[in-house]
DSSP file (Angstrom, degrees, kcal/mol; ACC not computed):
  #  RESIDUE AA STRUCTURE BP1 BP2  ACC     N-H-->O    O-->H-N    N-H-->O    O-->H-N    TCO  KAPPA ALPHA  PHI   PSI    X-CA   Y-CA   Z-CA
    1    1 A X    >>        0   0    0      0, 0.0     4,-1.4     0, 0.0     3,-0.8   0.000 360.0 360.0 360.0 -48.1   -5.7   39.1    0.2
    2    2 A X  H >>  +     0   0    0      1,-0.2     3,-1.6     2,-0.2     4,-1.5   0.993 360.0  42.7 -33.9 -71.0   -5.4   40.9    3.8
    3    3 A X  H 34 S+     0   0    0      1,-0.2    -1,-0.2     2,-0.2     4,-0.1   0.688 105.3  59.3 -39.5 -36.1   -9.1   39.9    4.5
    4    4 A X  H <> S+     0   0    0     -3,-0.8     4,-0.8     1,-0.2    -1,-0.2   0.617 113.6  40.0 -87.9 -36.3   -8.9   36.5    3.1
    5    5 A X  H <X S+     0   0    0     -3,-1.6     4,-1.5    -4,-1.4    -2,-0.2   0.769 119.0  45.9 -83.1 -33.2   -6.0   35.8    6.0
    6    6 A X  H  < S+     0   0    0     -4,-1.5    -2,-0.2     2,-0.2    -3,-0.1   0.426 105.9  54.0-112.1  22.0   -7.7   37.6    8.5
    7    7 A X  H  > S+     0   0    0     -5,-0.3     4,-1.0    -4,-0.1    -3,-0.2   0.829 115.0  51.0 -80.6 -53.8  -11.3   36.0    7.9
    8    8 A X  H >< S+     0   0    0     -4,-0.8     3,-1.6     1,-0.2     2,-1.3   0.898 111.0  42.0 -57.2 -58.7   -9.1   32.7    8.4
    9    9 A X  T 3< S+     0   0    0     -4,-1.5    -1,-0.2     1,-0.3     3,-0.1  -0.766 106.3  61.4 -83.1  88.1   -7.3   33.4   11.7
   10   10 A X  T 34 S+     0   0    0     -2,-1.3    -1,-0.3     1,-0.3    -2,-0.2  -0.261  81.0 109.1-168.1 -41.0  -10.3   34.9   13.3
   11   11 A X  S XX S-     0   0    0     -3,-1.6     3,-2.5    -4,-1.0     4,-1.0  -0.322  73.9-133.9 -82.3 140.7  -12.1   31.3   12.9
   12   12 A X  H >> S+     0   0    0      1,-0.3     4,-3.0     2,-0.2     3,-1.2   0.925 104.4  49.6 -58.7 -58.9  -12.5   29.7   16.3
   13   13 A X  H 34 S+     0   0    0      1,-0.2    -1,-0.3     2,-0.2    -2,-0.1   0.202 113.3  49.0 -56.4   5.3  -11.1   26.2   14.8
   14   14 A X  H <4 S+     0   0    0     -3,-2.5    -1,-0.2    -6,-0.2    -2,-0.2   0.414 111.3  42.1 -71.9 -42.7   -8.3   27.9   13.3
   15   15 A X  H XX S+     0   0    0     -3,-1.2     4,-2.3    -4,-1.0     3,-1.3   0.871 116.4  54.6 -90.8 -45.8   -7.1   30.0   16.2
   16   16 A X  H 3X S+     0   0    0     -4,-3.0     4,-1.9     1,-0.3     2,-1.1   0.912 108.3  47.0 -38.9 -63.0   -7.8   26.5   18.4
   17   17 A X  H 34 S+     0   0    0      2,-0.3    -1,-0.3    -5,-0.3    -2,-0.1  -0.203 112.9  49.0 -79.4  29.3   -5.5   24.5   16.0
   18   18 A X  H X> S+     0   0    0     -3,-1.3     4,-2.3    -2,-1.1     3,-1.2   0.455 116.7  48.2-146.1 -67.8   -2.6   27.7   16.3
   19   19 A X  H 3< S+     0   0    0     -4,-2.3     4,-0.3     1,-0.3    -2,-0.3   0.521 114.9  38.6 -30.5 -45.9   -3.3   27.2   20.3
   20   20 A X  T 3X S+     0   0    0     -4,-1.9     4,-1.3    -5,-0.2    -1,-0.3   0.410 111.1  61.3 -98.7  -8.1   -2.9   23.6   20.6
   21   21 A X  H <> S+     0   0    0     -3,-1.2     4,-1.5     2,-0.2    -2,-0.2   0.879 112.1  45.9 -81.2 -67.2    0.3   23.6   17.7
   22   22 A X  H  X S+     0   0    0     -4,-2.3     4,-0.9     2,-0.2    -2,-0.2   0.728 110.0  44.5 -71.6 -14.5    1.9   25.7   20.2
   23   23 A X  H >> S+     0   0    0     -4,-0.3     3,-2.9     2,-0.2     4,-1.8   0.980 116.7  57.3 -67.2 -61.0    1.1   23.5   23.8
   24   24 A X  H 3X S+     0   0    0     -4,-1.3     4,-2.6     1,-0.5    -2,-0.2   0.629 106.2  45.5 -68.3 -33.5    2.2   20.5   21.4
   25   25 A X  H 3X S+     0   0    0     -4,-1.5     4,-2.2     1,-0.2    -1,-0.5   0.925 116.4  39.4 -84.6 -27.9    5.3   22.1   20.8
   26   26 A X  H <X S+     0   0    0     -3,-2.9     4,-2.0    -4,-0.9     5,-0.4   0.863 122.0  48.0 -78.2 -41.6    6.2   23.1   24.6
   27   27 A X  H  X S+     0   0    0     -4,-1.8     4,-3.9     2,-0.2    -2,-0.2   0.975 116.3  44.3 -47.1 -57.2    4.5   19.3   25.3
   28   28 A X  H  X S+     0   0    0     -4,-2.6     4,-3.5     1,-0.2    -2,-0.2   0.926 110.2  55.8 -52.9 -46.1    7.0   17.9   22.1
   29   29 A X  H  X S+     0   0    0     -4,-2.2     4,-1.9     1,-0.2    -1,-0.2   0.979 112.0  40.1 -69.9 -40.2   10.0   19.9   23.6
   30   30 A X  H >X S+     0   0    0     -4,-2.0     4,-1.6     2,-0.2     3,-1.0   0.991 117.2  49.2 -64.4 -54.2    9.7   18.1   27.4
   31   31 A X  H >X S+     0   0    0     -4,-3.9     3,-2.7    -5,-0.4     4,-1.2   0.790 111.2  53.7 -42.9 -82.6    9.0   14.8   25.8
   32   32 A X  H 3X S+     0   0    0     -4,-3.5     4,-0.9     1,-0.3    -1,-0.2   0.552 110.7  44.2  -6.0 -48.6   12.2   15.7   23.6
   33   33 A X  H << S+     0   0    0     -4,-1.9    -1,-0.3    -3,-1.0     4,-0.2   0.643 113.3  48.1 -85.0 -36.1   14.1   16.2   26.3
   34   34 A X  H <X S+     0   0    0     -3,-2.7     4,-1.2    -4,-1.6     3,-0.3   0.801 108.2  57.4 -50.2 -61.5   13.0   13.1   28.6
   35   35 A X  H  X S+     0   0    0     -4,-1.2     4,-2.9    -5,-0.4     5,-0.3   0.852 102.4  51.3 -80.3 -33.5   13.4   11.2   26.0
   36   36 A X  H  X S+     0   0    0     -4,-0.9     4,-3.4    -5,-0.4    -1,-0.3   0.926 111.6  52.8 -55.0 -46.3   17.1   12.3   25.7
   37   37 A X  H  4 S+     0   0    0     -3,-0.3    -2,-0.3     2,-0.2    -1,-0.2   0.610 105.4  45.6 -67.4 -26.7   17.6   11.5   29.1
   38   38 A X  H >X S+     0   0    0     -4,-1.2     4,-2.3     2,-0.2     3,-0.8   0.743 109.4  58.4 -79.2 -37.5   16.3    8.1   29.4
   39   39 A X  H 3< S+     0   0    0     -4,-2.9    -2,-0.2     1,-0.2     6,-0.2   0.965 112.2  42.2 -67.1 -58.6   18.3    7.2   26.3
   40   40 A X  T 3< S+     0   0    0     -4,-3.4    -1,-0.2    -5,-0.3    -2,-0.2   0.735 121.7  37.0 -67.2   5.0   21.2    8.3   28.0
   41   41 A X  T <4 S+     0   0    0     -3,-0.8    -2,-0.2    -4,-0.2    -1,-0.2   0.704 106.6  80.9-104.7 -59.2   20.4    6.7   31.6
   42   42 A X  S >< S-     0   0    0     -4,-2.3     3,-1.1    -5,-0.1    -4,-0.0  -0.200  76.5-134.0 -51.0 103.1   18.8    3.4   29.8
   43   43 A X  T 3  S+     0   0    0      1,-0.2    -1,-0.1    -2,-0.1    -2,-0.1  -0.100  92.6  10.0 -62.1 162.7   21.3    0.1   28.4
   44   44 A X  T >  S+     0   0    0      1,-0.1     3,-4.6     2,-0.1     6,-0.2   0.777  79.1 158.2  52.7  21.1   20.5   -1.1   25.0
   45   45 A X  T <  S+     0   0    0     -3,-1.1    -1,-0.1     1,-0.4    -2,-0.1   0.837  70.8  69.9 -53.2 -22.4   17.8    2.0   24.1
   46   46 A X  T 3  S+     0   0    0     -7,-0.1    68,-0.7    67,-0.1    -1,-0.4   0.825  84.5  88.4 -62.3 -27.9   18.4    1.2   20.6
   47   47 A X  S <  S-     0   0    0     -3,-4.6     4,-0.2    66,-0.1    66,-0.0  -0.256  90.7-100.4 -86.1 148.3   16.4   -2.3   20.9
   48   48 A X  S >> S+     0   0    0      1,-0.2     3,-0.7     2,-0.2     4,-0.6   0.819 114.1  39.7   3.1 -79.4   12.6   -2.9   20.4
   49   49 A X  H 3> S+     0   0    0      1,-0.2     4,-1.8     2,-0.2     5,-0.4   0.838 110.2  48.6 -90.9 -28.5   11.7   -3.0   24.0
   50   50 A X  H 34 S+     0   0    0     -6,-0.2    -1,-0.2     1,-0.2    -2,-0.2   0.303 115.5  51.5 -97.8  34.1   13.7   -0.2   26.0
   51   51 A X  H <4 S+     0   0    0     -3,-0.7     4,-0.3    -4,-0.2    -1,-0.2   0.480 104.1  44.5-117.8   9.0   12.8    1.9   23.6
   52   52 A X  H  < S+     0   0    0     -4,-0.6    -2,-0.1     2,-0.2    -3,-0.1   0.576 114.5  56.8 -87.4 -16.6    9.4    1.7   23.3
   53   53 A X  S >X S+     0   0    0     -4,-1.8     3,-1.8     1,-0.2     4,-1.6   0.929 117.8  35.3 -65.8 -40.1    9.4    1.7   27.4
   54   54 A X  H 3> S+     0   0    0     -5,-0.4     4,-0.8     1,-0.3     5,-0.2   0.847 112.0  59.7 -94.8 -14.6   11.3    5.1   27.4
   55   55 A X  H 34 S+     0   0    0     -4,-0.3    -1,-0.3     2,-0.2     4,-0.3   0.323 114.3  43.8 -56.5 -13.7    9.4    6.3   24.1
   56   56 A X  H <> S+     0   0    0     -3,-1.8     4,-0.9     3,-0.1    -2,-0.2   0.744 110.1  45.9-119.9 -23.6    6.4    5.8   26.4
   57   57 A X  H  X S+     0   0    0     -4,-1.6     4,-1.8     2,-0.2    -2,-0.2   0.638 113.1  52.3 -78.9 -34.5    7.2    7.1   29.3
   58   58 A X  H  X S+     0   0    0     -4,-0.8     4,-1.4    -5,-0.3    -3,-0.1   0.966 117.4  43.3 -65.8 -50.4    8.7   10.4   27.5
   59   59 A X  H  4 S+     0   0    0     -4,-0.3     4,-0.3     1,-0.2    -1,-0.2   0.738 106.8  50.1 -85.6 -15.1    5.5   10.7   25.7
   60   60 A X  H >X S+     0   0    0     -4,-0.9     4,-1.9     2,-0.2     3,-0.5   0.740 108.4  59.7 -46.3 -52.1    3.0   10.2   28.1
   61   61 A X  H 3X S+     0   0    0     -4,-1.8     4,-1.8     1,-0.3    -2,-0.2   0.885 110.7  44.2 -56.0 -28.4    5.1   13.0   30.5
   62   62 A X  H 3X S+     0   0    0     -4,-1.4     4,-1.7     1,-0.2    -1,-0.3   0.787 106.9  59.0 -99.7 -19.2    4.4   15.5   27.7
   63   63 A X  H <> S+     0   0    0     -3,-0.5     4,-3.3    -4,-0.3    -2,-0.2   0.857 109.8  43.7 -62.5 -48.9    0.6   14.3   27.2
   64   64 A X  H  X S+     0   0    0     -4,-1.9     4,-1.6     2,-0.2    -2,-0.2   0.998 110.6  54.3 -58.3 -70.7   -0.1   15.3   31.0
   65   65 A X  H >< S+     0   0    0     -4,-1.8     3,-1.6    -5,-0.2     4,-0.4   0.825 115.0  44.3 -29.2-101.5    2.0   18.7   30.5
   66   66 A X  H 3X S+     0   0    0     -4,-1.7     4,-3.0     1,-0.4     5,-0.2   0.474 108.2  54.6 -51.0 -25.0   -0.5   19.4   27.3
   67   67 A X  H 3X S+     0   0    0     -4,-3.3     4,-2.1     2,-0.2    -1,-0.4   0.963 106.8  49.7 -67.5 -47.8   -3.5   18.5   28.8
   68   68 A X  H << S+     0   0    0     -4,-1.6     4,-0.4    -3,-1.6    -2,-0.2   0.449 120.3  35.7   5.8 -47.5   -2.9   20.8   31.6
   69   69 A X  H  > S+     0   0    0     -4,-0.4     4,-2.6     3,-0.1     5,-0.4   0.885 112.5  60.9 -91.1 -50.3   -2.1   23.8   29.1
   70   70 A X  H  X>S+     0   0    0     -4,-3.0     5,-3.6     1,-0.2     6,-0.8   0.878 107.4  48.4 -50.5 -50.6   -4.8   22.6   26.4
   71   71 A X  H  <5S+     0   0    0     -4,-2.1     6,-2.3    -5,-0.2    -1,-0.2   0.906 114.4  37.6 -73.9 -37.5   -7.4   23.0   28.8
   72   72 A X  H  >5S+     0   0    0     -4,-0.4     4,-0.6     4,-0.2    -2,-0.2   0.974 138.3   9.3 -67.4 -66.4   -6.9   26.1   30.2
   73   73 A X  H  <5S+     0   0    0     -4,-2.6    -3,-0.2     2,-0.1    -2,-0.1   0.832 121.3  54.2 -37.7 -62.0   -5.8   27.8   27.3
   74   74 A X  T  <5S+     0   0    0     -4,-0.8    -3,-0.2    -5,-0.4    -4,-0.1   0.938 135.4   2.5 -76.8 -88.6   -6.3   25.9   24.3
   75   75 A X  T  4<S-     0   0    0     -5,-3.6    68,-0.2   -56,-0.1    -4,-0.2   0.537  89.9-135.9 -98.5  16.4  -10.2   25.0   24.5
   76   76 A X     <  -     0   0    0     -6,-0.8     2,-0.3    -4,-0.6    -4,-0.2   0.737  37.4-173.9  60.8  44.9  -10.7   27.1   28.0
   77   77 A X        +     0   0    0     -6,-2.3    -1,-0.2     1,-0.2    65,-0.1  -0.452  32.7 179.1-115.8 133.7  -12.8   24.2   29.5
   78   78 A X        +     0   0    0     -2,-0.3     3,-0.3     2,-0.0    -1,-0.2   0.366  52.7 108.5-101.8 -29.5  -14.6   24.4   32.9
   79   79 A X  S    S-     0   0    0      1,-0.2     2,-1.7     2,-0.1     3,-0.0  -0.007  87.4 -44.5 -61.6-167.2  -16.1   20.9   32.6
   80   80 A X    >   -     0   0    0      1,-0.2     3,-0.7     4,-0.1     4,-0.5  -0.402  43.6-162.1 -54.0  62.9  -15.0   18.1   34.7
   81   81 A X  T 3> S+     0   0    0     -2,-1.7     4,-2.0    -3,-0.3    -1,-0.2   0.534  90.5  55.6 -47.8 -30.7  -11.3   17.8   35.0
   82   82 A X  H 3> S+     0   0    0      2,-0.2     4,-1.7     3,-0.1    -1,-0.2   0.984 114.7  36.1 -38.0 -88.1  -11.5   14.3   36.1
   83   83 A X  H X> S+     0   0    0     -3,-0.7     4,-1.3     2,-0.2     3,-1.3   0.922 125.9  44.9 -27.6 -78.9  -13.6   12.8   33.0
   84   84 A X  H >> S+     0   0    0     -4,-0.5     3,-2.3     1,-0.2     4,-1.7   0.887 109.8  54.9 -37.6 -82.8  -11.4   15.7   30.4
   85   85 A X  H 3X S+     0   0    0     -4,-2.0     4,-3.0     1,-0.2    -1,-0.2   0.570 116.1  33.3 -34.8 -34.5   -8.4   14.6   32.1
   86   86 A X  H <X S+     0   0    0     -4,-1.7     4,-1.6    -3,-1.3    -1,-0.2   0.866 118.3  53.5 -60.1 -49.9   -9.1   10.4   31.2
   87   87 A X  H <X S+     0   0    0     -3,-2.3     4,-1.0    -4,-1.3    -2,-0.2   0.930 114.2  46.0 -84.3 -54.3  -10.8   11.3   27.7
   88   88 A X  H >X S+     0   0    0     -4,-1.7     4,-1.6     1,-0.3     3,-1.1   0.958 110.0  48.4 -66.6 -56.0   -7.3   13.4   27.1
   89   89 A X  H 3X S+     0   0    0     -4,-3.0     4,-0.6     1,-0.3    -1,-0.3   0.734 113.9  52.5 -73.3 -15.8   -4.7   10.8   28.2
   90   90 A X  H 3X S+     0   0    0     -4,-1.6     4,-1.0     1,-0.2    -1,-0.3   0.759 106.8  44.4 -84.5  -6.3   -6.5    8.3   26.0
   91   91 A X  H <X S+     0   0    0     -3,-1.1     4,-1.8    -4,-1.0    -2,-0.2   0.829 109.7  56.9 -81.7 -33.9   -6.6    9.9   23.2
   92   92 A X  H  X S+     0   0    0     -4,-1.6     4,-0.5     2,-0.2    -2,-0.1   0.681 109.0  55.2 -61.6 -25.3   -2.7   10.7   24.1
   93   93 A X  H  X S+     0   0    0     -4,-0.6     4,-1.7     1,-0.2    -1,-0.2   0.906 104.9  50.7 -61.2 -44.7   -2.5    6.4   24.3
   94   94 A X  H  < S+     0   0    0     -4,-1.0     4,-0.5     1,-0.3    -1,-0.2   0.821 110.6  45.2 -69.7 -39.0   -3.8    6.2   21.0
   95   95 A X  H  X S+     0   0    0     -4,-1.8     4,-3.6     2,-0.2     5,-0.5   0.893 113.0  52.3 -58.2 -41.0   -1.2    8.7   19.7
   96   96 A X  H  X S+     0   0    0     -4,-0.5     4,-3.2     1,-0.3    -2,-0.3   0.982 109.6  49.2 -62.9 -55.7    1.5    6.7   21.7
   97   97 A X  H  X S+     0   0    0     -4,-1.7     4,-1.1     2,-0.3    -1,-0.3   0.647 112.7  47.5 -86.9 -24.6    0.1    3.6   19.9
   98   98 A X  H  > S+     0   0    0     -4,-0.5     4,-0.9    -3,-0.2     5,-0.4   0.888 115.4  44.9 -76.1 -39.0    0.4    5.5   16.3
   99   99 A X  H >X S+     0   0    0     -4,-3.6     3,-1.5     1,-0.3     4,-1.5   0.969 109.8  56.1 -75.2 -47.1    3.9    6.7   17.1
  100  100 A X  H >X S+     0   0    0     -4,-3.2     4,-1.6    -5,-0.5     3,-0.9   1.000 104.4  51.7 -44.3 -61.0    4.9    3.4   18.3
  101  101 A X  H 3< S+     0   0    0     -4,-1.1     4,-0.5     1,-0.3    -1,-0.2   0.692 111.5  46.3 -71.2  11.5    3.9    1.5   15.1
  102  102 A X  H <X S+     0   0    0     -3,-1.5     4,-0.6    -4,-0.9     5,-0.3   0.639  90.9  79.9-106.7  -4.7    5.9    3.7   12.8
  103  103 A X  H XX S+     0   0    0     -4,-1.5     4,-2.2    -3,-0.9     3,-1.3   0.987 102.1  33.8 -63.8 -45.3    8.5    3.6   14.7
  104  104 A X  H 3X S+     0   0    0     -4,-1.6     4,-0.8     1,-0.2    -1,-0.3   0.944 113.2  59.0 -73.0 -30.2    9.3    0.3   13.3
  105  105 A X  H 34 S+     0   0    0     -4,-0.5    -1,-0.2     1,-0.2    -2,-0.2   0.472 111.4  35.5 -56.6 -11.3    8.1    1.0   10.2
  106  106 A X  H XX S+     0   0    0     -3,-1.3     3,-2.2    -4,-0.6     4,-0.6   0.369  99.5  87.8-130.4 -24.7   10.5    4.2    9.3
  107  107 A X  H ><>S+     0   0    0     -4,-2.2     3,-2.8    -5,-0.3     5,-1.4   0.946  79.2  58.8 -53.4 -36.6   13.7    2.3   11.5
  108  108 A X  G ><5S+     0   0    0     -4,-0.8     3,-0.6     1,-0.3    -1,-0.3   0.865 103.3  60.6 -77.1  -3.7   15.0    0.3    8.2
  109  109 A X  G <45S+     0   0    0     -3,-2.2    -1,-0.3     1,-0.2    -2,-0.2   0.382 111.8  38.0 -89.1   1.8   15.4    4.2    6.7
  110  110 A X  G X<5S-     0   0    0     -3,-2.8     3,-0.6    -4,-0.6    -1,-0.2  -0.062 135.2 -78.2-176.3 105.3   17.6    4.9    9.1
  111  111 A X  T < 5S-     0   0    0     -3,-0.6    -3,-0.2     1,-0.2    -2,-0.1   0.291  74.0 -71.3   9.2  44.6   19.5    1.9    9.6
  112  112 A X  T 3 <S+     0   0    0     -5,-1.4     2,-0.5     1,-0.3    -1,-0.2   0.907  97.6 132.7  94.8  48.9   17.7   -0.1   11.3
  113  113 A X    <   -     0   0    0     -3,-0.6     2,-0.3    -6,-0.3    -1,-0.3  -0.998  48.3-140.4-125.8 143.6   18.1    2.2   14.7
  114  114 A X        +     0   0    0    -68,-0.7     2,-0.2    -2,-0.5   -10,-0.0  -0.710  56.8 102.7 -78.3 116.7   15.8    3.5   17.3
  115  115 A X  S  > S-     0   0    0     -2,-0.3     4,-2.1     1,-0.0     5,-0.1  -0.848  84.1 -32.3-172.0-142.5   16.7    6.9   18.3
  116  116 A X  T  4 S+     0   0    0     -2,-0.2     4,-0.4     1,-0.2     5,-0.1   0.707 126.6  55.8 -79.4 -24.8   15.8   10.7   17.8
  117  117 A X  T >> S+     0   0    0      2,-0.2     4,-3.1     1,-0.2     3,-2.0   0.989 103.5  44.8 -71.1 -60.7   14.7   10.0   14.3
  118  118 A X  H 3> S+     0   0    0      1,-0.3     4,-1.0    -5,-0.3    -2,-0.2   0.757 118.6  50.1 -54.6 -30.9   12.2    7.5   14.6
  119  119 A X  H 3< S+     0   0    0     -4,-2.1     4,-0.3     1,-0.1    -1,-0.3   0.465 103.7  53.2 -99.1  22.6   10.8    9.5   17.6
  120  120 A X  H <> S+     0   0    0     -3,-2.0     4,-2.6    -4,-0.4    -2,-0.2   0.545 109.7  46.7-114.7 -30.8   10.6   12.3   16.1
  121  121 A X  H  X S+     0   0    0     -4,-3.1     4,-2.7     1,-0.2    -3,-0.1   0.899 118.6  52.1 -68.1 -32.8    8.3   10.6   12.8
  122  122 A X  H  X S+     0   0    0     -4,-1.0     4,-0.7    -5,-0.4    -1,-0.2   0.913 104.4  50.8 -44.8 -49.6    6.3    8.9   15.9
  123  123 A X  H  > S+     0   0    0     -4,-0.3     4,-3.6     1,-0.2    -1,-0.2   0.798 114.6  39.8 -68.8 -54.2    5.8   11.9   17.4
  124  124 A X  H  < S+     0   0    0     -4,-2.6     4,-0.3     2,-0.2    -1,-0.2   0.722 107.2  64.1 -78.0  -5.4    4.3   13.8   14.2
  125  125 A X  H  < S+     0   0    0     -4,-2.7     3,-0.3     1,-0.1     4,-0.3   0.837 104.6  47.5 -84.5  -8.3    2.5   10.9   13.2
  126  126 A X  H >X S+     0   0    0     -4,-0.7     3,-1.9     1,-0.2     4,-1.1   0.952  91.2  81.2 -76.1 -53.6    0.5   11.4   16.5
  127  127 A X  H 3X S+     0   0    0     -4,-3.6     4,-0.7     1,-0.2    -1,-0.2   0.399  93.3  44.6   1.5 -50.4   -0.2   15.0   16.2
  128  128 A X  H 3> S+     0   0    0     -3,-0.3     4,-1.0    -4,-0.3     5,-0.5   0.671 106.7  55.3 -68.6 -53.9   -3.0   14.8   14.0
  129  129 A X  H <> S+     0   0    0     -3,-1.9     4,-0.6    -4,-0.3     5,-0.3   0.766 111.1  50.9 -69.8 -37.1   -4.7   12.0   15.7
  130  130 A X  H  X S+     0   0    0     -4,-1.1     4,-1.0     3,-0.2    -2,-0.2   0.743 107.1  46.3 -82.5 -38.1   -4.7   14.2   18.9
  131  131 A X  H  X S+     0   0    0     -4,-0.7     4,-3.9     3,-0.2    -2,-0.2   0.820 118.1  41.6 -56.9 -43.2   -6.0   17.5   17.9
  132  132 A X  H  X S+     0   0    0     -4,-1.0     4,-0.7     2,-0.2     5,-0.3   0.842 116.8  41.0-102.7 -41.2   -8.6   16.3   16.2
  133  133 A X  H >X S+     0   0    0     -4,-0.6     3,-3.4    -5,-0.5     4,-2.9   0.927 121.6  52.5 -64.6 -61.3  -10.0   13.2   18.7
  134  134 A X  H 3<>S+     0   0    0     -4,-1.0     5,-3.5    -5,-0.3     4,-0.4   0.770 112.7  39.9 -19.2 -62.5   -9.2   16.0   21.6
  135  135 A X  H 3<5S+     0   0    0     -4,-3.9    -1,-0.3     1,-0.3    -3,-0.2   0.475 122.4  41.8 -94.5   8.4  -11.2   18.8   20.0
  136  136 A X  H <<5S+     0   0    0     -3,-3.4    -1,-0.3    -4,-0.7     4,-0.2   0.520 137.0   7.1-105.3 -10.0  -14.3   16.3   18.8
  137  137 A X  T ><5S+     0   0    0     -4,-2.9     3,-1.4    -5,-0.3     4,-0.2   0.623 124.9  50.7-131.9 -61.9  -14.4   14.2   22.1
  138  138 A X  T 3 5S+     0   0    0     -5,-0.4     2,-0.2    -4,-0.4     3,-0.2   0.945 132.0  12.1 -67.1 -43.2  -12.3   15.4   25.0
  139  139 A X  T 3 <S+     0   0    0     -5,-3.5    -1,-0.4     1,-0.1     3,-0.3  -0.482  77.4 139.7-130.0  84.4  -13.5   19.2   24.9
  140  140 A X  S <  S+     0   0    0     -3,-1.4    -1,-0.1    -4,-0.2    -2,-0.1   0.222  78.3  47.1 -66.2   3.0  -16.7   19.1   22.5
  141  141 A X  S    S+     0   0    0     -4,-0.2     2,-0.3    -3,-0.2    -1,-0.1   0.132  81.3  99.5-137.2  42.8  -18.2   21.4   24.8
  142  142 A X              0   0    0     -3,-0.3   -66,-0.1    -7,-0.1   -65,-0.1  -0.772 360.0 360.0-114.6 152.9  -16.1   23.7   25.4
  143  143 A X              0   0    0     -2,-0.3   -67,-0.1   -68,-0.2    -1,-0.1   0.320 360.0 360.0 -54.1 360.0  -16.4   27.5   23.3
């Protein structure tokens, strides 16, 4: 059983996915934290449109952070930071653009308001989408 656990966390796409779970979370917590902050600077953040503006702004700040970390760290990447840096924050869009459409989609479960819940399903439904475009397009050439 030992072997069978440490065969697993030894593989590069394992240890990568462990490495980018933790920037996400440091990424997650500043977004988190923004986001709190806007709500409480921002009238009407429960509606539609100033909360997908401060939902966008929150999550884009933590995209920048994680690119930053991902590439030094994460996939250790020497290539072009320019190019990475474009290729990252669009893939970051696209996340923005999943977590935006559940957001409506999960509000009538809890009652019909925009707030820490609904960004928090947004937020994991992007996760996924981001690891996995990142580590097939933004650093595919990285070790």
């Amino acid at each position: 059983m030992h072997s069978i656990v440490q065969n697993v966390a030894n593989r590069r796409g394992v240890r990568q996915f462990t490495k980018f779970a933790i920037v996400g979370l440091s990424g997650t917590i500043l977004n988190f934290v923004l986001f709190t902050i806007l709500q409480r600077l921002v009238p009407n953040h429960d509606q539609a449109l100033p909360y997908a503006i401060i939902y966008s702004i929150a999550f884009m700040a933590g995209g920048v952070w994680n690119y930053f970390l991902n590439r030094r760290w994460t996939f250790r990447s020497e290539a072009n930071a320019l190019r990475e840096g474009v290729q990252f924050l669009s893939v970051s869009a696209l996340a923005l653009l999943v977590g935006l459409g559940a957001a409506p989609l999960t509000k009538p479960f809890f009652r019909n308001h925009y707030g820490h819940r609904t960004w928090l399903v947004g937020t994991v439904a992007g996760i996924f989408v981001n690891f996995f475009v990142n580590k097939y397009w933004t650093f595919r050439h990285t070790r």
